[in-house]
C-alpha positions as CSV (number, residue, x, y, z in Angstrom):
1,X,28.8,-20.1,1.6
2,X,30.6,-17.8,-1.2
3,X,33.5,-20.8,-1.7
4,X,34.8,-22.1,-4.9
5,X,32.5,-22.5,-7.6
6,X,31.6,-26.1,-8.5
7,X,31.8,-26.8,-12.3
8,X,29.2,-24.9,-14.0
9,X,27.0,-27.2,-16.5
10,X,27.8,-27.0,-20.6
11,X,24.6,-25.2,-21.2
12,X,24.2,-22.1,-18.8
13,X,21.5,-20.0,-19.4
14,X,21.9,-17.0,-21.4
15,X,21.9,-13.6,-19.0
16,X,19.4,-12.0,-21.3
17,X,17.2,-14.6,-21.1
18,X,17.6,-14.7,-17.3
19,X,16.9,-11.2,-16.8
20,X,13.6,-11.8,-18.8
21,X,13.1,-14.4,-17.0
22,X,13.3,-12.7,-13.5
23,X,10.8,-9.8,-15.3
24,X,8.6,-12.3,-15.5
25,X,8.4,-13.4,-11.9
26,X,8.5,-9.8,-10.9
27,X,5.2,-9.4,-12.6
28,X,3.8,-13.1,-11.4
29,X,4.5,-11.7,-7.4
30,X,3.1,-7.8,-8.3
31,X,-0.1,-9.9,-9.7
32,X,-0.4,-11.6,-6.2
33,X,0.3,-8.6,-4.2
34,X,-2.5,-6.4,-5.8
35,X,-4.5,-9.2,-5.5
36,X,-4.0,-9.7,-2.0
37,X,-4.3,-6.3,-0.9
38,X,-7.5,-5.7,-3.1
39,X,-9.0,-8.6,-1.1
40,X,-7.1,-8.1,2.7
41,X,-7.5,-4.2,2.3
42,X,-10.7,-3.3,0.6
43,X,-8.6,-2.0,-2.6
44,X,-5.5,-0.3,-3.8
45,X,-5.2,3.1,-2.8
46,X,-2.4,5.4,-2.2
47,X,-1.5,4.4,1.5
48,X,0.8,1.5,2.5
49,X,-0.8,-1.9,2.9
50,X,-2.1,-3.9,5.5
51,X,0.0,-6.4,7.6
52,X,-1.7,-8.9,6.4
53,X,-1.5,-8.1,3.2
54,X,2.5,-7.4,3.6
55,X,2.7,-11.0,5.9
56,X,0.7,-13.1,3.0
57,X,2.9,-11.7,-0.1
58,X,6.0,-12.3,1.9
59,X,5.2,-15.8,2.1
60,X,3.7,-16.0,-1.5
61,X,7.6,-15.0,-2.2
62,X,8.9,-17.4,0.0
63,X,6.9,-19.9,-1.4
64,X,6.8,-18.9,-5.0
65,X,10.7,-19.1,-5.3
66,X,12.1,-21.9,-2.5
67,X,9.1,-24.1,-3.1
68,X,8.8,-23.9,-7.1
69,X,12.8,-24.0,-7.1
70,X,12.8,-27.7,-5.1
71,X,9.8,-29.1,-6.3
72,X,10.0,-27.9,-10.2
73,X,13.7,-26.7,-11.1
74,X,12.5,-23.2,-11.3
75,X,10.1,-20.4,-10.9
76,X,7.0,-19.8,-13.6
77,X,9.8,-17.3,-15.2
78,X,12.4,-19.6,-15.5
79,X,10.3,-22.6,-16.7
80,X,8.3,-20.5,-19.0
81,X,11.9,-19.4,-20.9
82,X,13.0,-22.9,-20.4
83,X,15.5,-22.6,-17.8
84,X,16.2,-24.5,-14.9
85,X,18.3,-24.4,-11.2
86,X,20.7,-27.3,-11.5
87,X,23.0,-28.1,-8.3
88,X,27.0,-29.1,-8.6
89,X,26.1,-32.1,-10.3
90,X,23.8,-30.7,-12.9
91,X,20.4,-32.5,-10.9
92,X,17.0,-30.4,-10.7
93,X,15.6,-29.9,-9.1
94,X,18.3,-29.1,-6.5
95,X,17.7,-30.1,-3.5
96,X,15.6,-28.1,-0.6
97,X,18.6,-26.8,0.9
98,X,19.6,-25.1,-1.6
99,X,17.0,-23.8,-3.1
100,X,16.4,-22.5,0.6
101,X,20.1,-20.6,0.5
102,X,19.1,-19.1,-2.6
103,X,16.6,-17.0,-1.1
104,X,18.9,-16.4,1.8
105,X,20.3,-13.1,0.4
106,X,16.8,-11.7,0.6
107,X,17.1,-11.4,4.5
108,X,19.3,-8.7,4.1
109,X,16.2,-6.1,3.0
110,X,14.7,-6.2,6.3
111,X,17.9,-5.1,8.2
112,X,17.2,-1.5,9.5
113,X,17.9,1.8,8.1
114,X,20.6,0.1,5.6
115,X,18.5,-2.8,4.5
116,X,17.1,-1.1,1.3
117,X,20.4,-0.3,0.4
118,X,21.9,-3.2,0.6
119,X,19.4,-5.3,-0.9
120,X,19.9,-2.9,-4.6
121,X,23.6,-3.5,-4.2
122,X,23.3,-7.1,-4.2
123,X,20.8,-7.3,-7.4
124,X,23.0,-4.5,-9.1
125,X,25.7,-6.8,-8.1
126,X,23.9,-9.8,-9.6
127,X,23.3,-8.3,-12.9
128,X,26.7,-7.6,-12.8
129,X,27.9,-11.4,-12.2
130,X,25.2,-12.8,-14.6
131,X,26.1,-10.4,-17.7
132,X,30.5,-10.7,-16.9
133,X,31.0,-14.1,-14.4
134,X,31.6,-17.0,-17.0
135,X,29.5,-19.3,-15.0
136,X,26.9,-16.6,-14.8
137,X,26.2,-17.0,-11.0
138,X,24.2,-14.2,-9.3
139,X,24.8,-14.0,-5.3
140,X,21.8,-16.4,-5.3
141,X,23.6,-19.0,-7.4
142,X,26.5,-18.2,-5.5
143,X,24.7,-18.5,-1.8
144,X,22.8,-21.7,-2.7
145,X,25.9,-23.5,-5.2
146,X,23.6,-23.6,-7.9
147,X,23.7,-22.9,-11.7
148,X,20.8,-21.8,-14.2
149,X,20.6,-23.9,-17.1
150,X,19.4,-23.9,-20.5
151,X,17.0,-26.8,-21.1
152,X,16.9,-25.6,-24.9
């Protein structure tokens, strides 16, 4: 999974523009989670939401990233900064596979007791790759052998 990197492409996206990027979709999956619990849970209010709310926002995120990453190259973030997920051999969008291994990592947040922690080592580790690995590759690029391109 974690194996030699294939050759990044010539025009890898800058790490600024990757973290804005990734802003971006945090806000786009907030926006559908307020949404969704206003409607599911008769408004926002200080308590935890519903299961239903919780269930239809995981799969918003599920969809949001796997399907936009097969289907379009990227997520609203990525596209909107004009960025792309390119496989080995620079195509996007990447096939299903792997944009299905780039969410992989996620998994490890619902692991008990240390899930929560482990999941903020692996972004802090992330933004450490993107801003000091030369191909850029967070654990996602790594996990699904992908690359984030400029199409700039």
């Amino acid at each position: 999974m974690f194996g030699e990197a294939p050759t990044p492409p010539a025009r890898l996206a800058a790490s600024s523009t990757r973290l804005f990027g990734k802003l971006i979709d945090m806000a786009v999956v907030l926006f559908v989670h307020l949404l969704v619990q206003v409607v599911l849970d008769d408004g926002i209010d200080s308590t935890e939401p519903g299961a239903a709310a919780s269930f239809l926002t995981l799969a918003f995120v599920v969809f949001y990233e796997v399907g936009m990453t097969a289907t379009q190259g990227g997520t609203v973030g990525k596209l909107v900064l004009g960025m792309r997920v390119v496989d080995a051999n620079g195509t996007t969008p990447p096939p299903v596979r792997a944009a299905v291994m780039r969410w992989v990592p996620n998994v490890v947040a619902v692991i008990p007791i240390v899930g929560a922690a482990a999941a903020l080592a692996m972004v802090l580790a992330s933004l450490l790759w993107i801003f000091t690995d030369p191909a850029r590759r967070s654990i996602f690029d790594r996990a699904g052998q992908t690359f984030v391109a400029t199409t700039r």
